[in-house]
C-alpha positions as a Markdown table, in Angstrom:
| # | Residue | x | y | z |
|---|---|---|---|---|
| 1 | Unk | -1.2 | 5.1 | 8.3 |
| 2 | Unk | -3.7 | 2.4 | 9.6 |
| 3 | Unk | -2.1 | -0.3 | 7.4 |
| 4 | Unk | 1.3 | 0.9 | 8.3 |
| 5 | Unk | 0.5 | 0.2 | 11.8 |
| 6 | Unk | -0.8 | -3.3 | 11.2 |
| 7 | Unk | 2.3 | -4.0 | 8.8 |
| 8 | Unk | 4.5 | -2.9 | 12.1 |
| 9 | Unk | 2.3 | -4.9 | 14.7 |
| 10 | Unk | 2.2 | -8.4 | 12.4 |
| 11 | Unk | 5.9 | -8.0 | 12.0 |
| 12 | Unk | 6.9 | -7.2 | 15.6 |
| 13 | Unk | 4.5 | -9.7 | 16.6 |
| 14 | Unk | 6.0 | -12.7 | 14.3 |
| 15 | Unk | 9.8 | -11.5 | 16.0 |
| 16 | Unk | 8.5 | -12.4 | 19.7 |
| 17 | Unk | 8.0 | -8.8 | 20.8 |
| 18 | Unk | 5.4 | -8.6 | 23.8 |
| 19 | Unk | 2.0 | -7.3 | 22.9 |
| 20 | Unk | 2.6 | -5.0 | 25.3 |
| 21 | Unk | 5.9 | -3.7 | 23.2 |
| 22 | Unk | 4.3 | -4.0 | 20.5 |
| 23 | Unk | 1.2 | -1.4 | 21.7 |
| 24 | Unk | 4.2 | 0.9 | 23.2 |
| 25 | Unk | 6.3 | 1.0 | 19.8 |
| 26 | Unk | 2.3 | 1.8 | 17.9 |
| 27 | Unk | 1.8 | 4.8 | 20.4 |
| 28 | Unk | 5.4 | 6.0 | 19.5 |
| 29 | Unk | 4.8 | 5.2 | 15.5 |
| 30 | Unk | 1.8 | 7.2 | 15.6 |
| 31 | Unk | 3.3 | 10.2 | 17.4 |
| 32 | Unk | 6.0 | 10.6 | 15.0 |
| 33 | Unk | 3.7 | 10.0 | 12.4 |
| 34 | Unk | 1.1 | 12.9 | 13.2 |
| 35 | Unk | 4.0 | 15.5 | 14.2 |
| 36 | Unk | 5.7 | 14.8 | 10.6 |
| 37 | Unk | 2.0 | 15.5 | 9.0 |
| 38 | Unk | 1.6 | 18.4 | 11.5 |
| 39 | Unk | 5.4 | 19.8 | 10.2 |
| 40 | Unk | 4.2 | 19.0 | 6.8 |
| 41 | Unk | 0.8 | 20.9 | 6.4 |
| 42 | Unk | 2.8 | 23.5 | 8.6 |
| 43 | Unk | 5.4 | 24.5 | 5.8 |
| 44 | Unk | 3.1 | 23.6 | 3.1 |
| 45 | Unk | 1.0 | 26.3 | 4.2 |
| 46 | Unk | 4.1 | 28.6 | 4.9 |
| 47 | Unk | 4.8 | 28.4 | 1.3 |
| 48 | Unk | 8.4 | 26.3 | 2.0 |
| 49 | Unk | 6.6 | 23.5 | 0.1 |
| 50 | Unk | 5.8 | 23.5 | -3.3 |
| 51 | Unk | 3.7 | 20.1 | -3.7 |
């Protein structure tokens, strides 16, 4: 995730996006990141996963 994120920020950052945007569209990255995991550990441990 931590190398996604700096992946995201160096490109966004070479495009002319603000630093400012560029913090904004992290926070958001992260949020939808940590409710996927949360959804995914969630079924996993319902059984609806197999993996």
């Amino acid at each position: 995730m931590e190398e996604l994120r700096k992946i995201m920020y160096k490109l966004i950052e070479q495009n002319g996006i603000s630093s400012s945007k560029v913090l904004n569209i992290s926070i958001e990255l992260d949020k939808l990141i940590n409710d996927y995991y949360k959804k995914y550990y969630q079924y996993k441990q319902n059984g609806i996963l197999k993996n």
